[in-house]
N, C-alpha and C positions, 0 to 999 in steps of 0.2 A: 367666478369673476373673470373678465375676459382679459386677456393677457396683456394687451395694450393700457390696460388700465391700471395694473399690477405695475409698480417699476420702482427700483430706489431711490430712496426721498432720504437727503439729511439730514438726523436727527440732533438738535440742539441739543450742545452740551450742557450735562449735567454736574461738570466737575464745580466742585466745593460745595455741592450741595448732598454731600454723603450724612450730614446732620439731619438731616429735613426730616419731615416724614415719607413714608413707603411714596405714600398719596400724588405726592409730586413726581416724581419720575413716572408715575402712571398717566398724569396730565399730560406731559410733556410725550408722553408718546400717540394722547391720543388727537395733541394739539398736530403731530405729523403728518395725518392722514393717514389712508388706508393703503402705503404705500411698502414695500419689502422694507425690514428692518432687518437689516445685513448684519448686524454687528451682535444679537440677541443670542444667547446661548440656547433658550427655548425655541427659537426658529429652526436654531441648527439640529437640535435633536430631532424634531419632525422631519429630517430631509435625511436622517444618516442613513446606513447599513444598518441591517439588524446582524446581531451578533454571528448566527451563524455564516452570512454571506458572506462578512468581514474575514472568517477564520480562511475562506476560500483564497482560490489566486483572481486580483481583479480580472473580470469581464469572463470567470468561468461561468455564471450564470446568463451573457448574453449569448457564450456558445453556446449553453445548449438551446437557447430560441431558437440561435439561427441554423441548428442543426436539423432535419425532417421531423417532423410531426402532424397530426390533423389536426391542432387548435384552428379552428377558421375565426369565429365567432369570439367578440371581446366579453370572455366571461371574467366573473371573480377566479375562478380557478383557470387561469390563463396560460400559457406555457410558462413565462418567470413563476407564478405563484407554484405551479404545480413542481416545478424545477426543488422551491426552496423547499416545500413538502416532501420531496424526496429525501433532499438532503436530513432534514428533520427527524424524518422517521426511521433513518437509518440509525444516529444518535440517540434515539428512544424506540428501540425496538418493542419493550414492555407495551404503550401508548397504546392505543386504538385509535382508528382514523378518527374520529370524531375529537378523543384530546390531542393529535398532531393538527389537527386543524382549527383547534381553538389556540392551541400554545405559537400557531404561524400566524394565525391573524389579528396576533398580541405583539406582536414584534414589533418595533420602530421601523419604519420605512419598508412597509407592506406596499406594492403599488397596486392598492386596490383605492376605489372612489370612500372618502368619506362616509358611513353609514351604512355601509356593503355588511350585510348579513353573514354570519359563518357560516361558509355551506356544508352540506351534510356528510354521513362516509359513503355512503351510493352513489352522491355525486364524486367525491373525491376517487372511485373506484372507476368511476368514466374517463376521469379526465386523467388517470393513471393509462388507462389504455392510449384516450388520443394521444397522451405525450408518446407512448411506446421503448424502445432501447435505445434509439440513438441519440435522442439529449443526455439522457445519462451518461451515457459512453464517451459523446463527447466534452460533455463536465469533470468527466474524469482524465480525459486525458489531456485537455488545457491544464486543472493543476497539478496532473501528476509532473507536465516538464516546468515548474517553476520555478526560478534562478535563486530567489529569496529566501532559500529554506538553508541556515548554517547549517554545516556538515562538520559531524564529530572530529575529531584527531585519529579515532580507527577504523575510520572511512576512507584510508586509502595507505597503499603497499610497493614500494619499490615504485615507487612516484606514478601511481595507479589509482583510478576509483575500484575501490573492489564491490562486486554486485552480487547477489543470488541467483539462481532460478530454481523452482521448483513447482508444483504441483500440489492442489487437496481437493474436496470434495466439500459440499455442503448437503445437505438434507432439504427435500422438497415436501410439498404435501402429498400425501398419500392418494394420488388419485391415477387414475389407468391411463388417460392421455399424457401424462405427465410422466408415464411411467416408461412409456411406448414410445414418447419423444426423445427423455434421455436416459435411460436405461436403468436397470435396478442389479446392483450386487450378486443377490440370492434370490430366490422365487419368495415372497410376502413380503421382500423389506421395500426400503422407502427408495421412490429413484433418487438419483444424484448429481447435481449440478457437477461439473470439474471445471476446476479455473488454474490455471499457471500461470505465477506473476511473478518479473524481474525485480527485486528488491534494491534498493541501493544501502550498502552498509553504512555510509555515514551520515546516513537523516533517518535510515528504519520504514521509510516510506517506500511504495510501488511506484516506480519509474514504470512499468508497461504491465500488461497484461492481457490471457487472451480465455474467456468464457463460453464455454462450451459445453459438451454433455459427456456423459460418467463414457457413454459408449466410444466416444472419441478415444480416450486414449493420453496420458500426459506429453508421449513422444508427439504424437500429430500437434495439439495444442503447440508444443512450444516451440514449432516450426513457423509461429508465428509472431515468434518475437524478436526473428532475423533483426526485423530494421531495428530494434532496440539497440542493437550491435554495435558499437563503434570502436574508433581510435580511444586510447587514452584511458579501458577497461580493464579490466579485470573480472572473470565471471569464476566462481565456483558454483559446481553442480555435482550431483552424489551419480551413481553409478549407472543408473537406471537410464539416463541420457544422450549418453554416447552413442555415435554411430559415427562411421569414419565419412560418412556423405555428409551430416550432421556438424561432425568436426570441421571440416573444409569450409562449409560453407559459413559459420557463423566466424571462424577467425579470419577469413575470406573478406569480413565486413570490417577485418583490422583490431579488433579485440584479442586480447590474450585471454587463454583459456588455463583454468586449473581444475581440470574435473575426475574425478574419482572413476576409476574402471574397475571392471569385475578380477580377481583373482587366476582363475581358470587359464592356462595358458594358450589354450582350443581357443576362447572365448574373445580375444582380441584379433584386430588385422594386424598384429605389427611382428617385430622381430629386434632383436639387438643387434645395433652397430657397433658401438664402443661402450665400455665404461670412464665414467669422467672421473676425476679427480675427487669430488666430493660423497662418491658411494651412488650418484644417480644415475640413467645411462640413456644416452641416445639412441635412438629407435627407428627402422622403419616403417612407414604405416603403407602396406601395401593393402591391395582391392584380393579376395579369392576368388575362384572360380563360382563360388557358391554362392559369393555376397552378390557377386553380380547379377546371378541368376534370381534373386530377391528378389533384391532393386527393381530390378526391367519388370518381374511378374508383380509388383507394388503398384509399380509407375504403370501399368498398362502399355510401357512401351518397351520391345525386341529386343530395338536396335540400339539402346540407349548406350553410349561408351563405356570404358570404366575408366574407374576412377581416376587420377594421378596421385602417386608416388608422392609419399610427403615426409619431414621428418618431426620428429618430436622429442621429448624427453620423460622419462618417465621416473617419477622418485617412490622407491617401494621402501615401506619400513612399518614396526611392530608398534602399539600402544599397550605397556604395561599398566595393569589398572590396579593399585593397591590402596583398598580403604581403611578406615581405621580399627577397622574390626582383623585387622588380618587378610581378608576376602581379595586374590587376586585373578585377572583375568588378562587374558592377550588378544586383539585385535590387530590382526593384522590389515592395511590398507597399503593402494598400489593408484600414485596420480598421474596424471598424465597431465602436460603445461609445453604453450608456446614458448615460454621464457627457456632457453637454449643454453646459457648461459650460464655456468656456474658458480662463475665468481661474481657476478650481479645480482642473481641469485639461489644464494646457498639451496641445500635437500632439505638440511634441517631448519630453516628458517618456512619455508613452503610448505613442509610438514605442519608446524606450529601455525600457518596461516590457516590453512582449512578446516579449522575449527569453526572459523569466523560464520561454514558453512550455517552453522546451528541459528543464524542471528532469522534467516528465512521461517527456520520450523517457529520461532518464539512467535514469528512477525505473524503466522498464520492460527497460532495460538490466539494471540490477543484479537487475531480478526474474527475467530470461528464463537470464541468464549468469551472475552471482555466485550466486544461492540458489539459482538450479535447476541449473544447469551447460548451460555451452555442448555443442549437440550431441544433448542428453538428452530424451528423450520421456518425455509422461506413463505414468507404469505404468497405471494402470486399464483395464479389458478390458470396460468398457459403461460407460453414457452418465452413467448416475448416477455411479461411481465417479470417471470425468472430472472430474464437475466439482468433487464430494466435494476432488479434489487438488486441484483450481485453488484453491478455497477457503482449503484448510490455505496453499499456498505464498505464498497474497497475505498471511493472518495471519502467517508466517514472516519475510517479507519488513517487516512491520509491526512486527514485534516488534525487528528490528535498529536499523529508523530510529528506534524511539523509544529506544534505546539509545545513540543516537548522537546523540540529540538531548539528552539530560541531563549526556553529555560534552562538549557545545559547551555547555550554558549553565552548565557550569559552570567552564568554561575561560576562557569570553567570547569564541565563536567562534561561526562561524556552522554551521550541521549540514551542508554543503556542504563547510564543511572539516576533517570528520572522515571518513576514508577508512572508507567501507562496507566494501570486501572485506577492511579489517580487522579493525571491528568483529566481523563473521559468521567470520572464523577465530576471534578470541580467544573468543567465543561458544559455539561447538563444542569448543574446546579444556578451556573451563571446565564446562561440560556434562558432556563426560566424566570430569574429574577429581572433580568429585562423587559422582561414584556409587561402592558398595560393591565393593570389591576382589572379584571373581567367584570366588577361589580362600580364600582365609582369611577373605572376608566383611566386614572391617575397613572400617569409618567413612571415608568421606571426611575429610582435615586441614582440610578447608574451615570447619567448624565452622557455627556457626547464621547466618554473613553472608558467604553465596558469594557475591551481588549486592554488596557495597561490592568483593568483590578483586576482581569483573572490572570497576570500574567504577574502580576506581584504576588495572588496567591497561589500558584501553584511552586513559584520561587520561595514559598515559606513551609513547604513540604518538604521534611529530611530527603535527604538522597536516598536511593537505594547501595547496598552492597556492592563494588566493581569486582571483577574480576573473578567470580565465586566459579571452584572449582569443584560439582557434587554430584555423587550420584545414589540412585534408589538401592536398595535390596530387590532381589532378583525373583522374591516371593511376596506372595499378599502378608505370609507372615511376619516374613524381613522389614515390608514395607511399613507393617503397624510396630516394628520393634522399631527401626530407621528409618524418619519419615524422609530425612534428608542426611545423607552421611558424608565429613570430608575424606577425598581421594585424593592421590599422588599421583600423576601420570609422567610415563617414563618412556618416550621417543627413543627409536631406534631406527639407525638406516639398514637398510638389508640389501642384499643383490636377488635379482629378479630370476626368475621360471621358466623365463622366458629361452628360447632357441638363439644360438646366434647365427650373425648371417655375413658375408663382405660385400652384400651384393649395394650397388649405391643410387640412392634415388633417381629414376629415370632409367637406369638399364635396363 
């Protein structure tokens, strides 16, 4: 129909004729003409989002159009359709192309033409390439920064967001360019994607992220998450991360730092200034002759300066671990944090904060075994496609917690106690009942607000447990005797290993 001809026309009203028969309100629309009928609940469901798009942040699906790709040609599998296929498939990993492309081209508000065939998975495998990484990438990182997602109550500290970093691996397919490209473990195992993603604790969600290969390395990856950096943070990260070049530069970007460092007293740049009042103590972080000599042969360059002189604070103390069995053990840990300050912020409050660190290991749990499935390797069969998935599966993953996060604040719960591998079935479950019956074609019941029923049901799913303090037995046997045992842990501040010094930053 040509669009000049398409327009809205007023529909005579029907009020006081709700006795009549059906018949009449049928007449009366078609005595209108063939003109938009605006006000039609059936019109509007043919124009909506389909559910998955909906869960997105608006207009993430036209980033990734306008991000590079080679769609030239207006196919069915276009760069939106192939965008929402991704998304799709990430959520239904089980599927095979052929059912992610029968369950996408059942959706409401597909923009393909009327009577468009479902195209097949060979096709769907082409047009996987021409999309390539960077709509993904950038569909992921439109909603990763979206304003709209409530943030729990233990998402933020000493009037802080508190964030993660860390680092995992995923499993590729077993094949030698794949192997060659990003590196393998051991000689016969499988190569391995690496990705390090910034978490934010109060939504559970990835704020940034950076996709790489096993051979990279988690330090180099997460040198690339500087700009994630800001005013107004809080990062906790475990030991492995530190580097005093490292240090500088990410709290350089105005972030406070609370990151865990190694024991060993060799092992650090720094040294003791003072001891503070609360048991923690001031430090300085100087550059050695050695580090420097790294750095320059790292950086490929001589003459590279060194460092500056900085200071910092560092809180050392023991975790006593007593289960109900009796079973105790001692951990010791030593942090290191911008926060200076010990009456703003106490040792033992800082202490009891990095816990919070654990919220990243859960987050990459439910991404590696609840969204992807335990066991499952990426489909992709070259390097681009790799990471193309990692992509989709972190927005996938992204799209549940903030699902889960508008059920906790609307409950008054924390997102911690809304069970993930609930949400992601009820998700899927509603996904599918959206879409048009494959055999008689027939509407979804869902109607034009499939987002309020699944969000009433997932609000009618008990909470989870808060607060659970527990740990394993420490053998296979322990572990079938105590599959989950309660613990007592018992903080303590300790004074540090460390050397002292008088000497004062910058002398």
């Amino acid at each position: 129909m040509p669009a000049n001809f398409a327009m809205p026309v007023p529909v005579p009203s029907t009020a006081g004729d709700d006795a009549g028969p059906p018949e009449a309100g049928l007449a009366v629309r078609v005595a209108a003409g063939p003109g938009l009928w605006e006000s039609e609940d059936w019109l509007a469901d043919l124009r909506r989002e389909s559910l998955p798009e909906s869960l997105l942040a608006g207009g993430a699906i036209a980033a990734a159009v306008a991000a590079e790709h080679r769609h030239r040609q207006e196919r069915a599998l276009n760069a939106e359709v192939t965008a929402l296929c991704l998304v799709t498939g990430a959520l239904f990993p089980v599927l095979g192309y052929d059912s992610v492309l029968a369950l996408v081209f059942g959706m409401p508000g597909v923009p393909v033409r009327p009577g468009t065939p479902v195209p097949t998975g060979p096709a769907y495998s082409r047009a996987r390439e021409r999309h390539g990484e960077a709509p993904a990438r950038a569909m992921f990182e439109f909603d990763a920064a979206r304003c709209d997602v409530p943030a729990g109550l233990d998402g933020t500290a000493f009037g802080l967001e508190v964030t993660q970093i860390d680092g995992t691996t995923l499993e590729l397919f077993n094949d030698p360019l794949l192997a060659e490209e990003f590196g393998i473990p051991a000689p016969g195992a499988k190569p391995l994607l690496r990705l390090v993603g910034l978490l934010h604790s109060g939504t559970r969600r990835w704020r940034a992220a950076v996709v790489g290969r096993y051979l990279d390395g988690e330090n180099t990856l997460a040198d690339g998450l500087q700009d994630a950096f800001g005013p107004g943070q809080l990062n906790l990260a475990d030991r492995g991360f530190f580097s005093m070049d490292r240090w500088l530069r990410f709290s350089g970007a105005g972030a406070h730092l609370l990151w865990r460092v190694k024991n060993g007293a060799k092992c650090v740049p720094f040294r003791t200034l003072r001891v503070l009042k609360d048991g923690s103590e001031l430090v300085l972080l100087r550059e050695s002759t050695s580090m420097r000599a790294r750095r320059r042969k790292a950086a490929g360059d001589p003459g590279l300066p060194s460092l500056p002189d900085t200071a910092a604070r560092l809180v050392c103390f023991t975790v006593l671990t007593r289960t109900r069995a009796g079973r105790t053990r001692t951990t010791q840990i030593r942090l290191l944090t911008t926060l200076l300050d010990p009456a703003l912020c106490p040792a033992g409050e800082l202490a009891v904060l990095y816990q919070r660190r654990w919220l990243v290991e859960i987050a990459f749990l439910h991404l590696k075994r609840t969204v992807r499935g335990t066991g499952r390797t990426l489909r992709g069969r070259s390097a681009e496609l790799v990471r193309q998935e990692a992509w989709a599966l972190l927005l996938a993953h992204n799209m549940i917690a903030a699902l889960a996060d508008r059920a906790a604040a609307t409950a008054g719960l924390t997102p911690g106690e809304i069970t993930f591998t609930a949400v992601l079935s009820l998700t899927r479950a509603a996904i599918i009942s959206d879409t048009c019956c494959p055999h008689c074609g027939k509407r979804p019941a869902s109607g034009n607000a499939p987002h309020a029923g699944l969000d009433a049901t997932i609000l009618a799913v008990p909470p989870g447990r808060a607060g659970r303090q527990r740990t394993s037995g420490r053998t296979p046997a322990e572990r079938r005797k105590w599959t989950s045992e309660p613990a007592e842990y018992t903080l303590t501040i300790i004074p540090s290993n460390l050397p002292k010094t008088d000497v004062s930053p910058g002398s």
